[in-house]
C-alpha positions as CSV (number, residue, x, y, z in Angstrom):
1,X,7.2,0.5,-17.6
2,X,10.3,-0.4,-16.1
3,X,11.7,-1.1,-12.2
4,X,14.1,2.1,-13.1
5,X,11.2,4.2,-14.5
6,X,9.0,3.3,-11.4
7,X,11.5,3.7,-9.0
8,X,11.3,7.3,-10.2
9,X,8.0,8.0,-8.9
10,X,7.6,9.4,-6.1
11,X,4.9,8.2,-3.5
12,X,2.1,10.3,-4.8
13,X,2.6,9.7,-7.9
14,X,2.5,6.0,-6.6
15,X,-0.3,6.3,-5.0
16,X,-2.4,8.1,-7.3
17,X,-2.0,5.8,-9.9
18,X,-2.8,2.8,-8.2
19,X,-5.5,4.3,-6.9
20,X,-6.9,6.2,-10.8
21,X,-5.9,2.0,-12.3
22,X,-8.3,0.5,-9.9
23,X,-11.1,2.8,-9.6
24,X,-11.5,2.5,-13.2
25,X,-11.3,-1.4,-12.9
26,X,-8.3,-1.5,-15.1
27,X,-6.7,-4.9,-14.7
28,X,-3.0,-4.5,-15.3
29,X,-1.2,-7.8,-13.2
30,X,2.4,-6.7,-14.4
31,X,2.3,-3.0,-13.4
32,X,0.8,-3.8,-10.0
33,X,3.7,-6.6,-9.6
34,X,6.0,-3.8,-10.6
35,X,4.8,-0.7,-8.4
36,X,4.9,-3.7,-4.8
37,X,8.1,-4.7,-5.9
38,X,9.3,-0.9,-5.9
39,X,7.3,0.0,-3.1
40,X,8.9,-3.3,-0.7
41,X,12.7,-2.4,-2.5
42,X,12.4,1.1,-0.3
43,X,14.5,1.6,2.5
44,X,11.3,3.1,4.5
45,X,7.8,4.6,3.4
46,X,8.3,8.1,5.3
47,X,7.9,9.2,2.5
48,X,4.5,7.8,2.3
49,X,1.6,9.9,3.7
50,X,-1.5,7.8,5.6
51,X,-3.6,8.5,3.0
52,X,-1.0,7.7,0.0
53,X,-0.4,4.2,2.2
54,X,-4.0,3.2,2.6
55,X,-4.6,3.7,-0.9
56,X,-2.2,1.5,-2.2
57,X,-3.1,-1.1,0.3
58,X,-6.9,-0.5,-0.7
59,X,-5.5,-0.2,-4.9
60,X,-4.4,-4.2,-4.0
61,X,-7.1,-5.5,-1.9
62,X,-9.9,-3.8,-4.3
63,X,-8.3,-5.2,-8.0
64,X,-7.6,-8.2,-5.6
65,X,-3.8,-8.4,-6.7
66,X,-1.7,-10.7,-4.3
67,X,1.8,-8.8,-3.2
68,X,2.2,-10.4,0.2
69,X,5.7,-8.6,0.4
70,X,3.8,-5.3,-0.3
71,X,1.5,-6.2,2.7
72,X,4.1,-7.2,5.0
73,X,6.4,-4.1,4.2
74,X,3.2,-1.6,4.8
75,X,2.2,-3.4,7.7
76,X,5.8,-3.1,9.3
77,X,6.3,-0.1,9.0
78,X,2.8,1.4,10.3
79,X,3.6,-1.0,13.4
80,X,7.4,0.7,13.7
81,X,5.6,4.4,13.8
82,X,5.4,5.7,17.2
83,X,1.8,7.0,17.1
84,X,-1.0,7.1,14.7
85,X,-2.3,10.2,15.4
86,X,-1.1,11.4,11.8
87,X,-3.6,8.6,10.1
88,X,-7.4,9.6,9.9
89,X,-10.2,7.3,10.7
90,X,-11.0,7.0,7.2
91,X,-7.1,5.7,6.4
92,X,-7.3,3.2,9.3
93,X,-10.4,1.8,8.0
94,X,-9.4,1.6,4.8
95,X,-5.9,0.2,6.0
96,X,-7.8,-2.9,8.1
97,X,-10.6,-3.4,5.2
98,X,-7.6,-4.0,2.5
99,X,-5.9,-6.6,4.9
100,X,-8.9,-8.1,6.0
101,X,-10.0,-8.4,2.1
102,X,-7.1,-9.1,0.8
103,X,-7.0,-12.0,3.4
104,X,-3.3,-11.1,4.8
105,X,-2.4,-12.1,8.3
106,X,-0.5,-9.2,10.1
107,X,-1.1,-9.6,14.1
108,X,1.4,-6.8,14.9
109,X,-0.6,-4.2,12.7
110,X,-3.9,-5.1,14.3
111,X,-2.7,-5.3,17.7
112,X,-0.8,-1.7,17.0
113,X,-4.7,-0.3,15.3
């Protein structure tokens, strides 16, 4: 896969195969680099639903793939939201476990949760 053919995808599509690659325990290092460095080249992620966001965060933190840019563009732009009330408990959970597993420091975020 390629940046182009990536940057294609839209953010279901992201999210659902980050998600399908790691629940099957499929190790694949240079399509997870790829898919953060697509995800952190967006503009925004309003595109992004809360569930789609916590389970690429989760995709990460679970197959325990470093993207610190990935990390720090998700946890941006949850903190430049103006409410939560979109995200269910289950995505916030999920959201704090990947950070906190994936040992990423992001004060803003978990003052904003």
């Amino acid at each position: 896969a390629s940046l182009d053919c990536i940057q294609q995808f839209n953010a279901q599509d992201i999210s659902n195969m980050m998600w399908a690659y790691t629940k099957l325990n499929v190790s694949h290092d240079p399509l997870f680099r790829l898919v953060g460095d697509a995800v952190v080249m967006k503009d925004d992620l309003n595109t992004f639903n809360p569930q789609a966001i916590a389970n690429v965060v989760w995709s990460y933190a679970t197959a325990n793939v470093q993207h610190s840019a990935l990390f720090k563009k998700v946890g941006d732009e949850i903190v430049a939201m103006d409410d939560l009330k979109s995200f269910y408990p289950q995505a916030l959970a999920n959201i704090i476990w990947a950070y906190a597993t994936a040992n990423v420091q992001h004060p803003a975020l978990f003052n904003k949760l």
